[in-house]
Residue, then its C-alpha position, 0 to 999 in steps of 0.5 A: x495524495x502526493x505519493x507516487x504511486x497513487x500518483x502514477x496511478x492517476x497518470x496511468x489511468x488517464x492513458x486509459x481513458x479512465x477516472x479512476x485506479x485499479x490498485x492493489x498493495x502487499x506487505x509479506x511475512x508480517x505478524x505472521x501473515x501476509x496482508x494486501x489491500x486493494x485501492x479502487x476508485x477515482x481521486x476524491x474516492x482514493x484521498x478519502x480512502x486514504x485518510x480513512x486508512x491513517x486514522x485507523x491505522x494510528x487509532x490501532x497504534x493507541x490500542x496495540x499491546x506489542x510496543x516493540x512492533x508498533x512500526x509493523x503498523x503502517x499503511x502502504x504509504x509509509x516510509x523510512x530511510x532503509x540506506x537503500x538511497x545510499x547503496x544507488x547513490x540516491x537521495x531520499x526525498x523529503x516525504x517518501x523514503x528510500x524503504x516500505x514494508x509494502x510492494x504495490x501493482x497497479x491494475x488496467x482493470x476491475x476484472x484485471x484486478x479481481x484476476x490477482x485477488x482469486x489467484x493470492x494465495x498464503x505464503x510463508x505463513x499459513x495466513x493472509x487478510x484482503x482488505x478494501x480500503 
C-alpha cells in the first residue's frame, strides 16, 4: 500500500521500535452519520486489511440502490481532484489526489488508540459506526 498515510505510518511505527500501526480514519457527516474505521496491525496484516476493505466497498457499490451517491462509498484511500492542488499551487500526484472524504490519525499505541475510540462521540448527526478493518 503505497498511500501516505499507511506509509508514514510505517515510517513512524519503526521510530517506535514497533512492527506494527495504530490507525484510525474518519469521514463526517456522510449519509447521515459520521463513520471511523480503525487500521491495526503490521504490513502484511494492513495490505490484507486493505484490500479486504476494496472488495467490499466495490461489492457494496453493485448492490447500492442511491446511484447518485455511489461516490459516498469509498474507503480512506480514495481520492480525487478537489482544486485544492490549485489553490496551493500543487500538483496532484498521479494516484493520490488533492481531495478525500476522510481525515486519518495515527496512534503510538493499542492504549493510545482505544483512548480516542472511548472518547468519539456522534457529531452533527445523531449517529455514527466504528468499523475494524
Amino acid at each position: 500500500m503505497n498511500h501516505p498515510s499507511i506509509v508514514n505510518a510505517f515510517k513512524n511505527a519503526l521510530e517506535r521500535e514497533s512492527t506494527k500501526i495504530y490507525m484510525s480514519f474518519k469521514r463526517e457527516n456522510l449519509f447521515y452519520k459520521d463513520s471511523y474505521y480503525i487500521l491495526i496491525g503490521n504490513r502484511t496484516e494492513v495490505e490484507e486489511a486493505i484490500t479486504k476493505l476494496y472488495k467490499e466497498v466495490e461489492e457494496e457499490k453493485r448492490e447500492f440502490w442511491r446511484a447518485d451517491h455511489i461516490d459516498g462509498l469509498d474507503t480512506p484511500f480514495d481520492t480525487w481532484c478537489s482544486g485544492a492542488c490549485i489553490c496551493y499551487n500543487i500538483q496532484c500526484g498521479a494516484d493520490i489526489k488533492c481531495g478525500s472524504h476522510w481525515t486519518h490519525d495515527e496512534h503510538n499505541s493499542l492504549e493510545e488508540l482505544n483512548a480516542y475510540i472511548s472518547n468519539i462521540h456522534a457529531g452533527y448527526y445523531p449517529t455514527y459506526t466504528v468499523e475494524y478493518m
